[in-house]
TIVO-93415 format. One line per field, with one value per residue: residue number from 1; residue in three letters; x, y, z of N, C-alpha, C in turn. Coordinates in Angstrom, 1 decimal. Example, Ala and Ser with C-alpha at 12.3 -4.5 7.8 and 13.67 -1.06 7.14 Angstrom:
2
pos: [1, 2]
code: [ALA, SER]
nX: [13.2, 12.8]
nY: [-5.7, -2.2]
nZ: [7.8, 7.1]
caX: [12.3, 13.7]
caY: [-4.5, -1.1]
caZ: [7.8, 7.1]
cX: [13.2, 12.9]
cY: [-3.3, 0.0]
cZ: [7.8, 7.9]
***
This chain:
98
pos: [1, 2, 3, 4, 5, 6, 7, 8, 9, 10, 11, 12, 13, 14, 15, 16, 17, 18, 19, 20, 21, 22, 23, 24, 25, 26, 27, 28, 29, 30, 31, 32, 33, 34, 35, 36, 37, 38, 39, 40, 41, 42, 43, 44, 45, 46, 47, 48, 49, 50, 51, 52, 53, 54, 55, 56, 57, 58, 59, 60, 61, 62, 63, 64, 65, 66, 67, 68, 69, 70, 71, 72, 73, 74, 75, 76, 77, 78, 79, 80, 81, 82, 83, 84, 85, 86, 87, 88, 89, 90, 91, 92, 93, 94, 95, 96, 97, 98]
code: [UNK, UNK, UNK, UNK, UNK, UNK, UNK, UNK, UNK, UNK, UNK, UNK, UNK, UNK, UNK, UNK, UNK, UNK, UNK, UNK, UNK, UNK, UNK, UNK, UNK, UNK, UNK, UNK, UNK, UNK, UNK, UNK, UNK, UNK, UNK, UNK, UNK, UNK, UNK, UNK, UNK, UNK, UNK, UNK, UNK, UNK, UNK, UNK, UNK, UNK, UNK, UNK, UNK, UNK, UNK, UNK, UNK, UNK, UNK, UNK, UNK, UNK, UNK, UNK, UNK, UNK, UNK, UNK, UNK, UNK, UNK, UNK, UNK, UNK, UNK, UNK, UNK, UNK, UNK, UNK, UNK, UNK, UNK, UNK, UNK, UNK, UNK, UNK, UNK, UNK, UNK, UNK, UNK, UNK, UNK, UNK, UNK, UNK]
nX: [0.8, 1.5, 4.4, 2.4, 1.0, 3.4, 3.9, 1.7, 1.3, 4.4, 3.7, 2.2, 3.3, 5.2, 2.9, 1.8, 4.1, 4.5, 2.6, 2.8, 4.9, 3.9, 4.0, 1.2, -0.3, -3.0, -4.6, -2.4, -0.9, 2.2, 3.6, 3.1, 3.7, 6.3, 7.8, 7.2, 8.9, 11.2, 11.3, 11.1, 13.7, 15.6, 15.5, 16.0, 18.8, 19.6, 18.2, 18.7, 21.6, 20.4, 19.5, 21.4, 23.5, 21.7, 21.4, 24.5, 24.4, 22.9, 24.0, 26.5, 25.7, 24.0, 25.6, 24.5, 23.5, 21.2, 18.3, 17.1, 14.1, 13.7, 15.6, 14.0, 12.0, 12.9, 13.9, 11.5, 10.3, 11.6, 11.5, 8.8, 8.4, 9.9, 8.8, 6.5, 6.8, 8.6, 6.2, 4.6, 5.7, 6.1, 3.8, 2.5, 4.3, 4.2, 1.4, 1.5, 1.5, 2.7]
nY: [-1.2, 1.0, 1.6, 2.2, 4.4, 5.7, 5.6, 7.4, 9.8, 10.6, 10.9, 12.7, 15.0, 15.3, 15.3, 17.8, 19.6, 19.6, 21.0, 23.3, 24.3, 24.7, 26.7, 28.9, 29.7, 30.7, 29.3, 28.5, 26.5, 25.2, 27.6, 27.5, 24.8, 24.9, 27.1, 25.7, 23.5, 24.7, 26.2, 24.2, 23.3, 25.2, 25.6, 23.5, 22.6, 24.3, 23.2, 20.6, 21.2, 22.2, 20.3, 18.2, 19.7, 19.7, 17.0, 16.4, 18.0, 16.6, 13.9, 14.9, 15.5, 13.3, 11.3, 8.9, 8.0, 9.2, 7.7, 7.2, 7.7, 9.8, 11.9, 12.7, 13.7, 15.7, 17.3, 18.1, 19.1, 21.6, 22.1, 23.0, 25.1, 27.0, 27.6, 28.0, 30.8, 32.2, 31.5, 33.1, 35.9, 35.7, 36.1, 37.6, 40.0, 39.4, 40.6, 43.2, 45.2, 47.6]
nZ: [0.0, 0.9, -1.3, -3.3, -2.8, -2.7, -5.0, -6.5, -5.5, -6.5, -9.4, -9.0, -8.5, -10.1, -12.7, -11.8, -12.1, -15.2, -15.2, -14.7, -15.7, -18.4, -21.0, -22.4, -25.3, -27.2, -29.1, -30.9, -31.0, -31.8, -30.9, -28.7, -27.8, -28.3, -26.8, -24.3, -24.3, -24.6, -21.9, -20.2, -21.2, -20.6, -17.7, -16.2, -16.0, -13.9, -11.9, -11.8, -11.0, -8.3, -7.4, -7.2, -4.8, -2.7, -2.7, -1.9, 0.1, 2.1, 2.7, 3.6, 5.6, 6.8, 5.8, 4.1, 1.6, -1.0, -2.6, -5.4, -6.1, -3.8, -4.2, -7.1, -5.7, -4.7, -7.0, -8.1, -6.2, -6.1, -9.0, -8.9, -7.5, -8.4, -11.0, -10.6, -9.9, -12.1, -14.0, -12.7, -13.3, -15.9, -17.2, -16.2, -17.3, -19.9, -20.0, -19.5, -21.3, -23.9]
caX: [0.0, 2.8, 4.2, 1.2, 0.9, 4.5, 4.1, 1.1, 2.3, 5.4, 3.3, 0.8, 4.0, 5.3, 1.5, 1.9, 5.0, 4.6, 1.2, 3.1, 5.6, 3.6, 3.2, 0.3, -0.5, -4.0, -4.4, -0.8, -0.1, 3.1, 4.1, 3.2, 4.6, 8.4, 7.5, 7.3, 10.0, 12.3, 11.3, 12.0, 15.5, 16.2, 15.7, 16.7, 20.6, 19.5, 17.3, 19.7, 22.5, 20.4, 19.7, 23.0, 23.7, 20.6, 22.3, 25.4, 24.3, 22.1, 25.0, 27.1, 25.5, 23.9, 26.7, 23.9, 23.5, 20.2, 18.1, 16.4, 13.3, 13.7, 15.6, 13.1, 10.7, 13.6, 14.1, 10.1, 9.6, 12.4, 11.4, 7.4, 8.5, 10.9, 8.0, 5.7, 7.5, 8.6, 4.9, 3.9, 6.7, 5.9, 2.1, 2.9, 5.6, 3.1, -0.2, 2.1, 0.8, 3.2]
caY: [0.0, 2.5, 1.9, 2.4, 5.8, 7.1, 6.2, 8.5, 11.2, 10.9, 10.6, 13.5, 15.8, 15.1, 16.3, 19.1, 19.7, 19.9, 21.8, 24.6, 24.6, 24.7, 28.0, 28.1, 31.2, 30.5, 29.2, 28.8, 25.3, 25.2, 28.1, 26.6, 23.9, 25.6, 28.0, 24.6, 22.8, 26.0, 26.5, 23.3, 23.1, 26.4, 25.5, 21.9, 22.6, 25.0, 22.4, 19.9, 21.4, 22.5, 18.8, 17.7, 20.3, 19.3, 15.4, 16.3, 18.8, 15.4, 12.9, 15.9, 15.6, 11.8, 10.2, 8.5, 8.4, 9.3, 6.7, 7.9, 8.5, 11.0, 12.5, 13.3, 14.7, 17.3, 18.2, 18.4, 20.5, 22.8, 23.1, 23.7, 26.2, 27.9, 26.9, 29.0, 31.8, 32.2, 31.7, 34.6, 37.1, 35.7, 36.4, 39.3, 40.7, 39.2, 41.4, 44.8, 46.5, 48.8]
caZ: [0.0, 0.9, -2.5, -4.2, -2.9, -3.0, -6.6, -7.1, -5.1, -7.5, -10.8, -9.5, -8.5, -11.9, -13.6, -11.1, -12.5, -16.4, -15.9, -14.5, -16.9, -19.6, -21.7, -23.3, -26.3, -27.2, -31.2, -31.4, -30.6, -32.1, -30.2, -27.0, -27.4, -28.4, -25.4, -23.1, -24.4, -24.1, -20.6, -19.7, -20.7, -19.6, -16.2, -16.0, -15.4, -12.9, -11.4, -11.6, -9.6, -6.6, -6.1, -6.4, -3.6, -1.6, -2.3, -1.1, 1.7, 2.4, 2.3, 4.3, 6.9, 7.4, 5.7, 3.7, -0.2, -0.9, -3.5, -6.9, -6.0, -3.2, -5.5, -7.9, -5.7, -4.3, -8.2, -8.6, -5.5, -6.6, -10.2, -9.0, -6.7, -9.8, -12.3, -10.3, -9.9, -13.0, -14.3, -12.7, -14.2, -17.7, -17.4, -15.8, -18.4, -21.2, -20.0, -18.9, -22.6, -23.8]
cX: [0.9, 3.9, 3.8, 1.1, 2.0, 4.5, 3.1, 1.2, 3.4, 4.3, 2.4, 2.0, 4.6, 4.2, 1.5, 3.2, 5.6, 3.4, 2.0, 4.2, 5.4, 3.0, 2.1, -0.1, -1.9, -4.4, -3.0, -0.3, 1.1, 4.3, 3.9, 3.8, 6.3, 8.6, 8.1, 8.2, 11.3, 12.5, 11.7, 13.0, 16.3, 16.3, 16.1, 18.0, 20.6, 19.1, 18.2, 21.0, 21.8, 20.0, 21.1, 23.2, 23.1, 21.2, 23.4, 25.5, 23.3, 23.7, 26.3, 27.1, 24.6, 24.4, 25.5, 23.6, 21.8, 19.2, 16.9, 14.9, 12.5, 14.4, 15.2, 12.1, 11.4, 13.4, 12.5, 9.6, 10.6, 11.5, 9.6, 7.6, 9.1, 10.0, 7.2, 6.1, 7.4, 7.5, 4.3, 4.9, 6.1, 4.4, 2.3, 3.6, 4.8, 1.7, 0.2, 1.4, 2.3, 4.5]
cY: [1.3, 2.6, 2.3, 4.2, 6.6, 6.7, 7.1, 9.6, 11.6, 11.5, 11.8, 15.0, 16.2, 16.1, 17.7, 20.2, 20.5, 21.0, 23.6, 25.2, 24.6, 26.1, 28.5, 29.9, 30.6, 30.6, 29.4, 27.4, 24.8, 26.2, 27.8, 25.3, 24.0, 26.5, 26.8, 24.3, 23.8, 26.2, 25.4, 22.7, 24.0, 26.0, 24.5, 21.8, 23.1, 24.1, 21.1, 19.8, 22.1, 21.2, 18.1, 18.6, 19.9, 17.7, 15.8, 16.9, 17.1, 14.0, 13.3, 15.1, 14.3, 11.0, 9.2, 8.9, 8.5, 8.2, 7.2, 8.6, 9.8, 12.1, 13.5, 13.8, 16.0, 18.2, 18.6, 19.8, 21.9, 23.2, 23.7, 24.7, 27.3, 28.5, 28.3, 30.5, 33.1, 32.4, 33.0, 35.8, 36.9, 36.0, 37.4, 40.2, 40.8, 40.8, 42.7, 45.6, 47.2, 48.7]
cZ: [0.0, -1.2, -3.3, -4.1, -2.7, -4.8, -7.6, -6.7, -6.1, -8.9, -10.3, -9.6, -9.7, -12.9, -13.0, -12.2, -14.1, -16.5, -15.8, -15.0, -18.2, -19.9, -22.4, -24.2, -26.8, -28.9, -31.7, -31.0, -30.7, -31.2, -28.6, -26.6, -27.4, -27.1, -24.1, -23.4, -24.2, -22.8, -19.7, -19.9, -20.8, -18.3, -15.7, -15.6, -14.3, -11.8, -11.0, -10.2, -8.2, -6.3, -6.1, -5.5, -3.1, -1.5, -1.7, 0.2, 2.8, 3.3, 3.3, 6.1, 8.0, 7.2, 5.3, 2.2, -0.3, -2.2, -4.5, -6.5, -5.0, -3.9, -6.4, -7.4, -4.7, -5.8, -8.1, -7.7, -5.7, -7.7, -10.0, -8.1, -7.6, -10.9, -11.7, -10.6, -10.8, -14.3, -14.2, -13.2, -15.5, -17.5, -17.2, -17.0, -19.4, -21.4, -19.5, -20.0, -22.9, -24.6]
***
């Protein structure tokens, strides 16, 4: 049972994840999609090295390796915390006029 629901926690964190990295221009499907795929590998290197630092500040300090899929829900809560962010500048930036 525990299983079961760290693997939909993962898999919802994940959907959580792409929704808020997704750009969306409205009758432009093409541009939303180059928008998203841009944005997510813009931020990906970024995203990247703060969990290897959160692994090694991990590893630091319990002398324990950490195992894949904790991992991935350090990267995820990074990048939806980044994703957000970021979301709201570009909406913002987008609807300034001018």
């Amino acid at each position: 049972m525990r299983k079961i629901r760290e693997t939909l926690t993962l898999t919802a964190l994940i959907g959580v994840y792409l929704i808020c990295s997704t750009r969306y221009f409205p009758g432009r499907p093409a541009e939303s999609l180059l928008a998203t795929l841009t944005e997510l590998l813009t931020v990906a290197p970024f995203l990247v090295g703060a969990t290897l630092i959160a692994r090694s500040l991990v590893h630091r300090f319990s002398g324990q390796q950490l195992p894949w899929p904790p991992l991935l829900r350090i990267y995820l809560t990074l990048g939806l915390t980044v994703e957000f962010f970021l979301g709201i500048y570009h909406y913002l930036q987008i609807n300034q006029g001018g």
